[in-house]
N, C-alpha and C positions, 0 to 999 in steps of 0.2 A: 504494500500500500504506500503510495507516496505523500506526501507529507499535503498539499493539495486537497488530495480525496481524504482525508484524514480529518483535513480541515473540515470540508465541506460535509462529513458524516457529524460531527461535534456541531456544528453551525447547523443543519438541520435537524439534529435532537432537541438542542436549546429552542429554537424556534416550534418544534412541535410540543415544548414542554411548558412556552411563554415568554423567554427571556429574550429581552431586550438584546439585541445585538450588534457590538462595533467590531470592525476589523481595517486597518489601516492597508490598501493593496499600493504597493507598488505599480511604480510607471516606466514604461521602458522609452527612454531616452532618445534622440534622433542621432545619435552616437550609438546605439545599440546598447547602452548601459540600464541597469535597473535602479529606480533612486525612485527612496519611500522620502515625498516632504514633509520635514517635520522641520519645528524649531525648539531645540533642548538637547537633549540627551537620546544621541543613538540607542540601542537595543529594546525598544521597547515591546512586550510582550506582542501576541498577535491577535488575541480575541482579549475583547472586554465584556462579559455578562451581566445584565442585572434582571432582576425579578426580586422588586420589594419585598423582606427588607437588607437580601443578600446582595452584594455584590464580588463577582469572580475573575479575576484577571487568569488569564492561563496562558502558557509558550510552549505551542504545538512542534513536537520535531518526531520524523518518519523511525522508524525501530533503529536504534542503533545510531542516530544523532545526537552531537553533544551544541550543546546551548555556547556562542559565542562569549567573551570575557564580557563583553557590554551589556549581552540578555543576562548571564549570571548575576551581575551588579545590579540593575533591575530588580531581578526576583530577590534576591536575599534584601535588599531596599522596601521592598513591596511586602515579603513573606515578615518582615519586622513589624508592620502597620495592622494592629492588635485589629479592626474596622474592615478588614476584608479578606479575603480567600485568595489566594495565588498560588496558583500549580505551574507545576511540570508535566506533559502529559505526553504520551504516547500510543501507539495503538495499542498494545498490552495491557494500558488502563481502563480500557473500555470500559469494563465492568465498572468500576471506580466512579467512570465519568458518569454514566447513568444515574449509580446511585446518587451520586452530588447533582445532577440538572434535573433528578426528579424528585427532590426533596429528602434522598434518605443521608446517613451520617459523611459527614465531611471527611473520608476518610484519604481520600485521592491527592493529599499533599505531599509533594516531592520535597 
């Protein structure tokens, strides 16, 4: 499964379960380049969740990816902030991620 379809399986769970949903895409360049615009700080997670009165940051990567030093800084930034959920997720979490988008115990944290 690629990290895409991965996405878009998580994105269509949250959505069929009610949460609100952002995700920042990328644009590819007239240089061939891909550049997310943002103003801040690089790595930012990829999906943001909310469905009152939870909200979930998560950083999707395909089996066997490792999180950039920028997305690391991020999450362990975010994973500190007592007020919200933030994962690491992968498709081996499936189970995990269900239970957390369909209301059951928070257990899916990296």
């Amino acid at each position: 499964m690629t990290e895409r379809e991965f996405q878009r399986a998580v994105v269509e769970l949250a959505r069929l379960m009610g949460w609100r949903v952002h995700h920042t895409r990328p644009a590819l360049t007239q240089r061939g380049r891909w550049l997310t615009p943002i103003q801040g700080d690089a790595g930012f997670p990829d999906l943001v969740l909310c469905r009152p009165p939870r909200l979930v940051i998560a950083e999707l990567k395909r089996v066997g990816g490792k999180p950039t030093a920028e997305q690391r800084g991020w999450l362990e930034a975010l994973q500190a902030c007592a007020a919200l959920e933030c994962y690491l997720w992968t498709p081996a979490d499936w189970n995990a991620i269900v239970r957390t988008l369909t209301g059951g115990n928070n257990d899916a944290q990296a």
